[in-house]
N, C-alpha and C positions, 0 to 999 in steps of 0.2 A: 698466501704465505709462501707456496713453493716460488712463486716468482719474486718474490723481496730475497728469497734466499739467493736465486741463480743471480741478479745483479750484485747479492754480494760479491757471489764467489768471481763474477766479471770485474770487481772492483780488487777484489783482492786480488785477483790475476795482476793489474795494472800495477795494484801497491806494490807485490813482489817485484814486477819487472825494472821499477823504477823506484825502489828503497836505496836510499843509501845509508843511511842511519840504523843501527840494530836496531833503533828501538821503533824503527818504519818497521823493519822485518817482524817485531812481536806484534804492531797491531795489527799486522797481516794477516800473520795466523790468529787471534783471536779473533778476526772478522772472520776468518775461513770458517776456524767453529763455530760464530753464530752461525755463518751460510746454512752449514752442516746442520744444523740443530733447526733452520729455518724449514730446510727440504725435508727434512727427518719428520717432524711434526705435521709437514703438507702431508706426507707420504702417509702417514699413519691416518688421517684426516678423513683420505680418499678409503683406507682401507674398515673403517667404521661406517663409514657412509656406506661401503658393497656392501657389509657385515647386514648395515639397518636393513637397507634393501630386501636384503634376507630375509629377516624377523615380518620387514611387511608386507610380503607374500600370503603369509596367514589372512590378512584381513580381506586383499585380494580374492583368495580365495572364497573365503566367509558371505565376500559380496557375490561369488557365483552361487554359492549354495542360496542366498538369496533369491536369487532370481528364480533358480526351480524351486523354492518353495513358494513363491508367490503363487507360480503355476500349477500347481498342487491345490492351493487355495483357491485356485480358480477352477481346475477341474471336482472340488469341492461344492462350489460356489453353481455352476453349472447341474451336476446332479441332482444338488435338491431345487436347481430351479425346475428341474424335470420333475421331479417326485411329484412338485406344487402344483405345474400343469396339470398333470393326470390325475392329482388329488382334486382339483377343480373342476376338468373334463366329466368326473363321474358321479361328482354332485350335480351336474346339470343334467348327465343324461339321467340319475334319480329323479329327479325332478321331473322332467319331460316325459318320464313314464308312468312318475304319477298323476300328474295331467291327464295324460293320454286314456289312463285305466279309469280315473275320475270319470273322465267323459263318456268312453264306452261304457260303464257300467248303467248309465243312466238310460243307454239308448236298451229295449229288451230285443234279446236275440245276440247282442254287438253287433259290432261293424268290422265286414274280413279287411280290409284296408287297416284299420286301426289296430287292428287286432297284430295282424302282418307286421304293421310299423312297430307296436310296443314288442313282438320278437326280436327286431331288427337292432332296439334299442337293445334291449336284457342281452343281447350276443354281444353287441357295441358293449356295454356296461361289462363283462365279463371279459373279453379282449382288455378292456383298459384298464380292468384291477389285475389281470395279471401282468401288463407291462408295467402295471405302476410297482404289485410285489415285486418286479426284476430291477426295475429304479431305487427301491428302496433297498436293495441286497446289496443294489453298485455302491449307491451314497454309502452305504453302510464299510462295505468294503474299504472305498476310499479315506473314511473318517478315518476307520483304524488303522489305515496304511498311513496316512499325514500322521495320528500319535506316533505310533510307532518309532516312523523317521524322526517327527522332531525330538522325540526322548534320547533315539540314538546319535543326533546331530546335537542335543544341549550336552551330550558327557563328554565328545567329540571335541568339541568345540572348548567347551572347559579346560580338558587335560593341552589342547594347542594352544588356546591362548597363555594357560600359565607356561608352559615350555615357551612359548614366544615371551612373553614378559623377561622370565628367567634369563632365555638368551641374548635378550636386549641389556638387560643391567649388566649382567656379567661385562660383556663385549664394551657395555660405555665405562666399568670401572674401569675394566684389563688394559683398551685404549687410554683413559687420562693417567694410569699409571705411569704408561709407557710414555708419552707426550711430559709426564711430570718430571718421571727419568731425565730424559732428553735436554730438558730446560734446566732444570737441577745442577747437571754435568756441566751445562755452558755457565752456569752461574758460579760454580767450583773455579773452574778454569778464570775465570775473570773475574775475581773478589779480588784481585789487587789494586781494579778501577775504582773498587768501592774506596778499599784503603788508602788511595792514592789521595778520593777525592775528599778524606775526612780532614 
């Protein structure tokens, strides 16, 4: 739009130079005021489009918060895979020491090797419920810290996106105002074309 405008105003440069006729001079200037109204409307065009740019920064945004929420999710995702391990780890060594105790009880006296080993186990088994209590404290921790944030990133995000909306419409009425302005004015100024041509 702004370059239909500048060839006016290069045409209408011409007209003036080379009118001779008044009535050459007046479609001059009502060419100049379309040019005018052509650049005027570019110009406003450009400055809705910075405006939008604006307003889309929000979602920009929104998309990075994304991202470290994913990562959140995943160091979610990661603890209780931990939890699971160590919840699995000490169901086997259960097991393996019940075996073990199964076995030695059969033999009379027991067995110091066996005997040795099922300690080895119950210390092993004890070691791993309490790294598993410390895993479940984390996941736990982490759960409530991902609530948290995402409650304080859903009102967050609420109160932006409506202020983004808000200042999107606003900015797209206030612009076609002014563009309707703009058009309006050159339509005033040359209703005698209309008249001419009725």
């Amino acid at each position: 739009m702004g370059e239909l405008g500048l060839a006016f105003v290069k045409l209408t440069n011409f007209e003036t130079e080379e009118a001779i006729l008044d009535s050459q001079r007046v479609r001059a200037t009502d060419m100049k005021n379309l040019a005018t109204a052509a650049v005027k409307a570019s110009r406003l065009y450009r400055e809705l489009n910075a405006q939008t740019v604006k307003h889309l920064d929000k979602l920009h945004e929104y998309l990075g918060v994304m991202l470290a929420a994913n990562g959140a999710f995943s160091d979610r995702s990661s603890a209780l895979l931990t939890v699971q391990t160590l919840s699995s780890d000490l169901v086997s060594l259960q097991s393996r020491i019940e075996k073990l105790e199964a076995a030695s009880s059969k033999i009379f006296g027991g067995d110091r090797s066996r005997m040795r080993k099922i300690e080895d186990l119950k210390e092993t088994a004890r070691v791993t419920e309490d790294a598993k209590s410390c895993a479940v404290r984390e996941y736990e921790r982490i759960k409530d810290n991902n609530r948290d944030e995402l409650e304080r990133f859903d009102k967050e995000r609420h109160i932006d996106f409506m202020d983004m909306l808000k200042g999107f419409v606003l900015n797209q009425a206030g612009y076609a105002e002014k563009m309707a302005n703009a058009w309006e004015n050159l339509a005033e100024e040359t209703i005698r074309y209309a008249r001419d041509g009725s």
